[in-house]
SELUM-335678 format. One record per residue (C-alpha): residue number from 1; residue in three letters; x, y, z. Coordinates in Angstrom, 1 decimal, decimal comma. Layout:
<atoms>
ATOM/num/residuo/x/y/z
ATOM/NUM/ALA/X/Y/Z
...
</atoms>
This chain:
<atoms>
ATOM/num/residuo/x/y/z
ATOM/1/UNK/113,8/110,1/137,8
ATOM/2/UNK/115,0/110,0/141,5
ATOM/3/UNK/112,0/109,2/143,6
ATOM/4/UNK/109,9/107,2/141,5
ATOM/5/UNK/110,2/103,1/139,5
ATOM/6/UNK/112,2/103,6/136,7
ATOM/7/UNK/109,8/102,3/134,1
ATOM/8/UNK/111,1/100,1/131,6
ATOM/9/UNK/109,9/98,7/127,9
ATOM/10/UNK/111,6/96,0/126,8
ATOM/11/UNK/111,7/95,6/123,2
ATOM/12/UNK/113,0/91,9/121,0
ATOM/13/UNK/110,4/90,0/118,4
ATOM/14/UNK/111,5/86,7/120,9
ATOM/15/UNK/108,2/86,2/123,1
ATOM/16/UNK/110,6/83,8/125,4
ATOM/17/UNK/113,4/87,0/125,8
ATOM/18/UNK/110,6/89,1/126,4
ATOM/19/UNK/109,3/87,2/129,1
ATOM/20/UNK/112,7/86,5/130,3
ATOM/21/UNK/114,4/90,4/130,2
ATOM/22/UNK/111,1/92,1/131,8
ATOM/23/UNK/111,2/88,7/134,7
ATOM/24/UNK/115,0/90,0/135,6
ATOM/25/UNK/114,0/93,9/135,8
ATOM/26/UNK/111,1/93,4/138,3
ATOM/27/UNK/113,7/91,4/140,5
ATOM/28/UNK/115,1/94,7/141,5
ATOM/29/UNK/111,7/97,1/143,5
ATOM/30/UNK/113,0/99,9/142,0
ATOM/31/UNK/112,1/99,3/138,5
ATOM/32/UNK/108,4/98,5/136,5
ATOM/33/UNK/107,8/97,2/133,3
ATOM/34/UNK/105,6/99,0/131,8
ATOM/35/UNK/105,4/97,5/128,3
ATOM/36/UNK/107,2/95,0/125,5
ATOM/37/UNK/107,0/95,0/121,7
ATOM/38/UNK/108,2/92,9/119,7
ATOM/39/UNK/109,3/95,3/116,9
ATOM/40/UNK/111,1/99,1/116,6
ATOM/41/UNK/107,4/100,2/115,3
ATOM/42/UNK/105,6/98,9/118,2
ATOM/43/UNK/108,3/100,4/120,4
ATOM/44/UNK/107,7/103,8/118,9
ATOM/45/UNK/104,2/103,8/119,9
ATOM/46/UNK/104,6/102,8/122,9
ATOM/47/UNK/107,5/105,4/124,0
ATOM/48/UNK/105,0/108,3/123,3
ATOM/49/UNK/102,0/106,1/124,8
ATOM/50/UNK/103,7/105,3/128,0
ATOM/51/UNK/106,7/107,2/128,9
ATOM/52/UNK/109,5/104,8/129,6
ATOM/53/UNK/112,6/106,2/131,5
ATOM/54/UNK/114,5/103,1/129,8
ATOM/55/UNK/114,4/100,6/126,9
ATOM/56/UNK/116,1/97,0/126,6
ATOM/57/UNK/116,3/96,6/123,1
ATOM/58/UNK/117,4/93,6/120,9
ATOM/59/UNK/118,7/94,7/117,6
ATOM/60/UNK/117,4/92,4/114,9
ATOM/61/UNK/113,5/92,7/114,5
ATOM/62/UNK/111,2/92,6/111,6
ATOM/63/UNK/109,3/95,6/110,2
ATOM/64/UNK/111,7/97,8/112,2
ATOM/65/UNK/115,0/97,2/113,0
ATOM/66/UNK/116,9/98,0/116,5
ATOM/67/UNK/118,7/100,8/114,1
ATOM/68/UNK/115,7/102,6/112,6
ATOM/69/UNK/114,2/102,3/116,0
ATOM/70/UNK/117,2/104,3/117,6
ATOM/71/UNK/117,5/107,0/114,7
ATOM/72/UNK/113,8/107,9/115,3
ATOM/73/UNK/113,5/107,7/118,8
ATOM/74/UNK/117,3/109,9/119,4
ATOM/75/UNK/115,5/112,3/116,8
ATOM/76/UNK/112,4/112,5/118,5
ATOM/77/UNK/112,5/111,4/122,1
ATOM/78/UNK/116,3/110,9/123,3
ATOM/79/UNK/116,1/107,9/126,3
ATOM/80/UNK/118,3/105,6/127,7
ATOM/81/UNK/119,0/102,3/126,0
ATOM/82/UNK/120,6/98,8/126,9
ATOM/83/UNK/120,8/96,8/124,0
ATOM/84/UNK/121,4/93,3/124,0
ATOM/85/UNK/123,2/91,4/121,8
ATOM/86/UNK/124,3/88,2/121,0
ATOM/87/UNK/128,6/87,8/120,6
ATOM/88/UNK/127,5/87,0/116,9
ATOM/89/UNK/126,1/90,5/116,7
ATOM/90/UNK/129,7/92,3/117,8
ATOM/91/UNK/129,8/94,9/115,3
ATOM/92/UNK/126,1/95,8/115,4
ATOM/93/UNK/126,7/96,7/119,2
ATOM/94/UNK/129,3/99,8/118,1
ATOM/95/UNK/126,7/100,7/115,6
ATOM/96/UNK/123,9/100,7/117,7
ATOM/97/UNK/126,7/103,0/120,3
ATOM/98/UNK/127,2/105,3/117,5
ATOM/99/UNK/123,6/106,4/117,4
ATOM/100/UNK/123,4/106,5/120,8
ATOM/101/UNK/122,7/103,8/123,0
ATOM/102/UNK/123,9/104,0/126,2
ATOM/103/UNK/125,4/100,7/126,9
ATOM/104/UNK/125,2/96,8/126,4
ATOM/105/UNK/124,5/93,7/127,2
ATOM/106/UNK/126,0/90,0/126,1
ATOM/107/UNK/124,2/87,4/126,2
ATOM/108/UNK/125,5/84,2/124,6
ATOM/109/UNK/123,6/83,6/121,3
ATOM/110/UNK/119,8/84,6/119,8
ATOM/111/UNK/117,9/83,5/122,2
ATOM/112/UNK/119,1/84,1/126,2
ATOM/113/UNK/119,9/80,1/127,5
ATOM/114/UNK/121,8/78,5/130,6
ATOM/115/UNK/123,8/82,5/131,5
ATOM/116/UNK/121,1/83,7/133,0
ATOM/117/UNK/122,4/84,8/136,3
ATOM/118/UNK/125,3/86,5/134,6
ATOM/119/UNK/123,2/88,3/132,1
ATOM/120/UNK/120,7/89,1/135,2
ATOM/121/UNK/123,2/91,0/137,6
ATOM/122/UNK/124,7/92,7/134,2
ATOM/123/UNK/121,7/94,1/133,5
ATOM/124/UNK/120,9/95,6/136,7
ATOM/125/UNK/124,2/96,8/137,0
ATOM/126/UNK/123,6/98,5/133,6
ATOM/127/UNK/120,1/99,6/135,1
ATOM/128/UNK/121,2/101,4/138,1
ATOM/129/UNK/123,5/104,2/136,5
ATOM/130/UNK/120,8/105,3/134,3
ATOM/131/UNK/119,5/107,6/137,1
ATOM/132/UNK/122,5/109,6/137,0
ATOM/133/UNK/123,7/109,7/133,4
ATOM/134/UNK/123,4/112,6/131,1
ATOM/135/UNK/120,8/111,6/128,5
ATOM/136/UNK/121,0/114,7/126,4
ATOM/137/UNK/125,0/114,0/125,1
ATOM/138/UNK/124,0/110,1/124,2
ATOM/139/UNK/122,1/112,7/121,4
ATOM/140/UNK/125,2/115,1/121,2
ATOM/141/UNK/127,8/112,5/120,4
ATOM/142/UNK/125,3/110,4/118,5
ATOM/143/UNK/125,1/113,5/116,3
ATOM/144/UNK/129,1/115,0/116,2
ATOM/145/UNK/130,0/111,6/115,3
ATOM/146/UNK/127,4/111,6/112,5
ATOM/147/UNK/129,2/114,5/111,6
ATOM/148/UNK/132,7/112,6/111,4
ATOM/149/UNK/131,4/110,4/109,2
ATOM/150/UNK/130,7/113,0/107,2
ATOM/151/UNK/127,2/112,0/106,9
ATOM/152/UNK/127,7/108,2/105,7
ATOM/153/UNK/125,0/106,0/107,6
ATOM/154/UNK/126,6/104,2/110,5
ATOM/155/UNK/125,8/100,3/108,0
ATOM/156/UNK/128,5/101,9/106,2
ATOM/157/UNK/132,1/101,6/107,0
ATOM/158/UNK/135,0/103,7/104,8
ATOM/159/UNK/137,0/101,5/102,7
ATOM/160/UNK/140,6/101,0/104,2
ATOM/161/UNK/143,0/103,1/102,8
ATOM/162/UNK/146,0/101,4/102,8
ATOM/163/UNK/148,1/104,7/102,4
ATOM/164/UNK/147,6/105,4/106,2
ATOM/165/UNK/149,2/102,5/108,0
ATOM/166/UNK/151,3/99,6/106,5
ATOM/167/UNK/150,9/97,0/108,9
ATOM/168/UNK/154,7/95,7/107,9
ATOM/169/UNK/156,5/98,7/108,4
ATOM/170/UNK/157,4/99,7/112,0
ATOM/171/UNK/156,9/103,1/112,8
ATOM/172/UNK/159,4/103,3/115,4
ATOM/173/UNK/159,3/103,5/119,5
ATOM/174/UNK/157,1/106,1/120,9
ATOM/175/UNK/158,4/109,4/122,4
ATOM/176/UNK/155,7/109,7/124,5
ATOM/177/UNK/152,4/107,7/125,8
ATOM/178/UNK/148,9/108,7/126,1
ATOM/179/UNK/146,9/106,2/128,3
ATOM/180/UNK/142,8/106,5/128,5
ATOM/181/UNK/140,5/105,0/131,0
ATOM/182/UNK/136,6/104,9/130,2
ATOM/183/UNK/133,7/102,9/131,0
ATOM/184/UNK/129,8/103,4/130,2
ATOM/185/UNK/129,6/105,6/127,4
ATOM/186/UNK/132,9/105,2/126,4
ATOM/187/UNK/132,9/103,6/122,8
ATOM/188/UNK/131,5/106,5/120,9
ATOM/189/UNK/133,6/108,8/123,1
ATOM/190/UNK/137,2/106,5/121,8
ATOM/191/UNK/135,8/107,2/118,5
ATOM/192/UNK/134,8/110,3/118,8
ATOM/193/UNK/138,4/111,7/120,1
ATOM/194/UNK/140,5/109,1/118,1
ATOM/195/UNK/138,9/110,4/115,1
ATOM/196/UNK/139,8/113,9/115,6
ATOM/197/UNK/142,7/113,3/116,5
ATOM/198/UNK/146,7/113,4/113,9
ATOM/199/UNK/148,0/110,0/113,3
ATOM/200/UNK/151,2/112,3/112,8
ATOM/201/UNK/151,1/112,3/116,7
ATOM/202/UNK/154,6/111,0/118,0
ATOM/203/UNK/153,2/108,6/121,0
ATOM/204/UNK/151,6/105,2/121,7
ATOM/205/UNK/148,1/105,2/122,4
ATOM/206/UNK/146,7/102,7/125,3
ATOM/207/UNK/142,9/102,3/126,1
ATOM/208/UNK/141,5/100,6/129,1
ATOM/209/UNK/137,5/100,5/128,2
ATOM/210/UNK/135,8/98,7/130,4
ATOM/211/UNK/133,9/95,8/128,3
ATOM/212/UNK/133,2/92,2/127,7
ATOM/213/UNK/136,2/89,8/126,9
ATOM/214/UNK/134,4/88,5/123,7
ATOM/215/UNK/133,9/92,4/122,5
ATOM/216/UNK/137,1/93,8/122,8
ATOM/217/UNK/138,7/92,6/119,3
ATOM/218/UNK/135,3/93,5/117,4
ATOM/219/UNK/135,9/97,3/119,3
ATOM/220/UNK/139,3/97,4/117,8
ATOM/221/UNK/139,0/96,7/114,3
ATOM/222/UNK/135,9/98,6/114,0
ATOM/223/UNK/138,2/101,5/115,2
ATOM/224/UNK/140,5/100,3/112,7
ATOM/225/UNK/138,5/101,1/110,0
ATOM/226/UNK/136,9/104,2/111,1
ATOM/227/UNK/139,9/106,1/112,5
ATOM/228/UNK/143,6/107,1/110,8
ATOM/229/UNK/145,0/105,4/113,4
ATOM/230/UNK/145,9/101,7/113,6
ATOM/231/UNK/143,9/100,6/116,5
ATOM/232/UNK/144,4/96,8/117,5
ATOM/233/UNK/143,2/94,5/120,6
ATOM/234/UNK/146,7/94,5/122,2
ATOM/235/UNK/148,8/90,9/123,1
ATOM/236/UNK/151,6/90,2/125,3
ATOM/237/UNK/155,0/91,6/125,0
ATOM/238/UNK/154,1/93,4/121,7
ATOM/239/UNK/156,7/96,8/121,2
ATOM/240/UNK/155,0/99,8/121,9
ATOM/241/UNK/155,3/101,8/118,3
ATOM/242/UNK/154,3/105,4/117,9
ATOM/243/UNK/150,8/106,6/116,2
ATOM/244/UNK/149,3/103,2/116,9
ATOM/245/UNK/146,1/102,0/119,4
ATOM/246/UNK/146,3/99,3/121,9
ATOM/247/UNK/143,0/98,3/123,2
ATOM/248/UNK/142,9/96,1/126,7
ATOM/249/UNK/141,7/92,6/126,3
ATOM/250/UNK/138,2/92,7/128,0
ATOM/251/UNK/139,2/89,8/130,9
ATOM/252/UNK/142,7/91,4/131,2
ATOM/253/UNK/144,6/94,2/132,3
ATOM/254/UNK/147,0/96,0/130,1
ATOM/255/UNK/150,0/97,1/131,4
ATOM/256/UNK/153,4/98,5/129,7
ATOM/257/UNK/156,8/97,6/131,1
ATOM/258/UNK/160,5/97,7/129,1
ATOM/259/UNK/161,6/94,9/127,0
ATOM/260/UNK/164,6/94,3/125,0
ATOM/261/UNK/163,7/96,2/122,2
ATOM/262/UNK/162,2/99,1/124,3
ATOM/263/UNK/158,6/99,6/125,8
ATOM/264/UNK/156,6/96,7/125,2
ATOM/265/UNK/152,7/95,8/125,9
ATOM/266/UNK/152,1/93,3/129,0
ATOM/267/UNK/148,5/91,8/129,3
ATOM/268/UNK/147,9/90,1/132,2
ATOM/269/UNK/145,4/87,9/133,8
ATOM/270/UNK/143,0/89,8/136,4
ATOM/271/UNK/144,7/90,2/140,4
ATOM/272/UNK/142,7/88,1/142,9
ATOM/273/UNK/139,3/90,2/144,0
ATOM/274/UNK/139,6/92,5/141,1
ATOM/275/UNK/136,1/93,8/140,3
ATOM/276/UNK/137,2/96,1/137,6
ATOM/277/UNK/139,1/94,5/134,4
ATOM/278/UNK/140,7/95,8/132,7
ATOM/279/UNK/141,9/98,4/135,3
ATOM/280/UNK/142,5/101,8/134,6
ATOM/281/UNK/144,5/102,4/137,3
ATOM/282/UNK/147,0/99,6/136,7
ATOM/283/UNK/147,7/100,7/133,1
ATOM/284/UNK/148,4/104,5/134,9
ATOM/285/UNK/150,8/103,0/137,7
ATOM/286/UNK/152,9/101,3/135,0
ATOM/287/UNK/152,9/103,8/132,4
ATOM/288/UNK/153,7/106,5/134,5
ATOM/289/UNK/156,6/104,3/136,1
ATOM/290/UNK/158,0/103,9/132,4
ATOM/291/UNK/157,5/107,5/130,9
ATOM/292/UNK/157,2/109,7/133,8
ATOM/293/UNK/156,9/113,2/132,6
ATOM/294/UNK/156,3/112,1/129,0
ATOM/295/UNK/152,9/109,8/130,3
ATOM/296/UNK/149,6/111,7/129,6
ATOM/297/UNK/146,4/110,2/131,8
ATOM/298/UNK/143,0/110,6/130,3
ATOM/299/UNK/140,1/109,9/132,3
ATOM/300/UNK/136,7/109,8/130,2
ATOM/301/UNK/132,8/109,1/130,8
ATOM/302/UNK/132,4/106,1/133,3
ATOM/303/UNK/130,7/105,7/136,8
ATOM/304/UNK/132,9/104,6/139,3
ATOM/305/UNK/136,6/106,3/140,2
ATOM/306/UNK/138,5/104,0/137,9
ATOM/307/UNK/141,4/105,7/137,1
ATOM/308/UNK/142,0/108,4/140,4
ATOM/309/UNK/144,4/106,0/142,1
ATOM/310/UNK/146,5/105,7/139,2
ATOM/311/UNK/146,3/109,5/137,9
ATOM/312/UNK/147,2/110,4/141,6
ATOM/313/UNK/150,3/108,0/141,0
ATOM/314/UNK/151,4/109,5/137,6
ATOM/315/UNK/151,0/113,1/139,0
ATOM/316/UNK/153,7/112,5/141,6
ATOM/317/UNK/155,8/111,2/139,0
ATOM/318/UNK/155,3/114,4/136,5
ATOM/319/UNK/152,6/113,0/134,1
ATOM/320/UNK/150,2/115,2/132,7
ATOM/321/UNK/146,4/114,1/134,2
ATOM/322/UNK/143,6/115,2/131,8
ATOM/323/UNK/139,6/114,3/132,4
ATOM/324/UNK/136,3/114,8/130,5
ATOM/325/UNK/134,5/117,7/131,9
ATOM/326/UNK/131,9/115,6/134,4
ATOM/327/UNK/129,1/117,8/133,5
ATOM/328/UNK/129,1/116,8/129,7
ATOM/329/UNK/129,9/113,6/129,9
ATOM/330/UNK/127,6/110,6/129,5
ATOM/331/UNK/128,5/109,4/132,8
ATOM/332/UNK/130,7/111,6/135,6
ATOM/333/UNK/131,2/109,0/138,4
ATOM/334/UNK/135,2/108,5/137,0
ATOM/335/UNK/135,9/112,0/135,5
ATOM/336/UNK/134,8/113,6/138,8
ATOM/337/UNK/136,1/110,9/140,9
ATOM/338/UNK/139,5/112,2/139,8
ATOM/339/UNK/139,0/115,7/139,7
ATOM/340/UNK/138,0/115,6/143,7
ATOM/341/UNK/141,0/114,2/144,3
ATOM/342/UNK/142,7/117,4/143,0
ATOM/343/UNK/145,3/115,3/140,2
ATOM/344/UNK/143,5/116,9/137,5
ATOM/345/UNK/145,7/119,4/135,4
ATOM/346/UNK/142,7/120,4/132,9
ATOM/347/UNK/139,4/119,6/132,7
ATOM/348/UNK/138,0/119,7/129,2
ATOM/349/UNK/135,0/118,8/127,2
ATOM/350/UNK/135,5/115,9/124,3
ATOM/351/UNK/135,7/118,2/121,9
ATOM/352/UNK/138,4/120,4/123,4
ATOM/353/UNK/140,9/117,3/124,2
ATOM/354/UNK/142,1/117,1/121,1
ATOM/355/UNK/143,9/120,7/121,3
ATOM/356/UNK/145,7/119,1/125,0
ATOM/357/UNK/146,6/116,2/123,7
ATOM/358/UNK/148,2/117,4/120,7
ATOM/359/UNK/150,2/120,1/122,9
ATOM/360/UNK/151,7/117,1/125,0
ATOM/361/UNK/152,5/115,3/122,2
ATOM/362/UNK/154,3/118,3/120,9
ATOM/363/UNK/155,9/118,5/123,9
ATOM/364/UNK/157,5/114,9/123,9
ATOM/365/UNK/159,2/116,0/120,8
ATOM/366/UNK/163,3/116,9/121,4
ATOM/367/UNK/163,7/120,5/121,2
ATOM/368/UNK/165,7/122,1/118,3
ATOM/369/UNK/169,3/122,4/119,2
ATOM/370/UNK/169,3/125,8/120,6
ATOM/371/UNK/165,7/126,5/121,0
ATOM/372/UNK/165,9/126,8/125,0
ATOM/373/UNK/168,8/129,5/125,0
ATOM/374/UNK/166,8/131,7/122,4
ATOM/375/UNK/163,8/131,3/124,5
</atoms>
């Protein structure tokens, strides 16, 4: 695309959103609108008519929904897409991630009111990564986590089996801590490597996704549902227990620190200046100060270099520093960001990660009384 507008067809059955989503792309030069429907079958047509390079696209439409829309057009013509949602529509985002859109926008109810300027400079922050994403594993991961679903359609959500996690019964401090940075393209990757992951693992599990405030809680108990794990949008001062999720608040950072009872969850209000919340690199910093050698860093899709400052930080300190291979993941800005800075121990694809996590894990585990003199 580099070179040339990006040409963009927005899609919602509003006339006014129309109007209002195709007036904020051609405020930046570098972007054309080159089209808008007002359905997912008018969209079709025009994506083989015209070409876009990108689609806005609202998810509740008559004749064709924003999911049929993205099932034929990943099928047939895999492209970029920025769907945007009202915060009543919170789980149809994740859906809409699963079948792989690219990212999202908020905007504050059906129609797009007084927020303009906010939902304006989101949107053309969304707009300007697409030029160096990787469109072909929005289609990979759409389809592996199809495949994790074991072929259920992504309106369907497994019943909770109440076998796996009893919310009442503590499961005991963690012997280790994994902590995960990601950005765009990192919901369906979370789900992805949560899902393939034991919840037999003997460590807490911290996630600093870079998302909306209003999202963040929808995220989590959609990962709830989906994955063994217990996943939960972590609060202040909870005790870090083992085989359990803490997703960051989306206007606050998560950090860990040690509390009476042992390691505990802090969430804290943004610093002054901060332009990334919540911050990969302060969850890092204070997990790697409270586990040292028992801290594993993960560093997944995301533009940017969220997360090198802290990985740097839990290196020194004997943490293991993990990061998506750059050249499959949806974005590489924070993956490769990291890996120049030469922290990196492995660099892996999603689907590998599973195997290095579970070996650190295995690692945090006391050895056998014995088992280093035999060895």
């Amino acid at each position: 695309m580099d070179g040339h507008k990006l040409r963009a067809l927005v899609v919602d059955d509003s006339a006014y959103n129309r109007q209002t989503i195709a007036a904020m792309l051609e405020l930046d030069p570098g972007v054309e609108v080159i089209g808008r429907a007002s359905n997912g079958k008018e969209a079709l047509r025009m994506v083989f008519d015209l070409q876009p390079d990108v689609i806005t696209l609202d998810l509740e439409m008559p004749e064709m929904d924003g999911f049929a829309f993205l099932r034929v057009l990943m099928a047939k013509r895999p492209l970029p897409v920025i769907v945007v949602s009202g915060h009543s529509e919170r789980d149809h985002v994740f859906r809409a991630l699963e079948l792989g859109a690219l990212d999202f926008i908020a905007k504050p109810g059906r129609h797009i009111g007084p927020d303009l300027r906010t939902i304006q400079e989101d949107l053309l922050a969304k707009l300007r990564v697409v030029r160096r994403l990787h469109v072909v594993r929005l289609l990979q991961r759409a389809q592996h986590l199809a495949e994790q679903r074991g072929e259920r359609t992504t309106l369907e959500v497994p019943a909770f089996d109440s076998g796996r996690y009893e919310p009442q019964k503590r499961r005991g401090p963690p012997l280790g801590a994994l902590g995960i940075a990601a950005s765009t393209g990192g919901p369906p990757a979370l789900q992805q490597l949560l899902c393939a992951l034991p919840v037999t693992l003997p460590i807490s599990i911290l996630v600093a996704q870079h998302m909306p405030a209003r999202f963040t809680r929808a995220f989590a108990a959609r990962l709830d549902k989906i994955c063994s794990f217990h996943v939960c949008e972590a609060t202040d001062q909870q005790d870090l227990q083992s085989g359990i999720v803490y997703i960051a608040p989306g206007a606050a950072n998560l950090e860990v620190d040690l509390g009476p009872n042992g390691p505990r969850v802090r969430v804290r209000p943004p610093r002054g200046g901060a332009t990334i919340v919540p911050s990969g690199d302060l969850l890092f910093k204070t997990m790697s100060d409270l586990f040292g050698p028992r801290f594993c860093a993960l560093i997944l899709t995301g533009m940017g270099s969220d997360g090198r400052e802290g990985a740097e930080l839990a290196r020194r300190l004997g943490a293991t520093v993990l990061a998506e291979d750059p050249n499959t993941a949806v974005m590489p800005g924070m993956p490769a960001a990291a890996i120049d800075a030469g922290v990196v121990d492995e660099v892996l694809s999603l689907e590998e990660l599973p195997v290095a996590i579970q070996r650190f894990a295995d690692a945090c585990r006391p050895k056998p009384p014995g088992s280093e003199s035999a060895a």
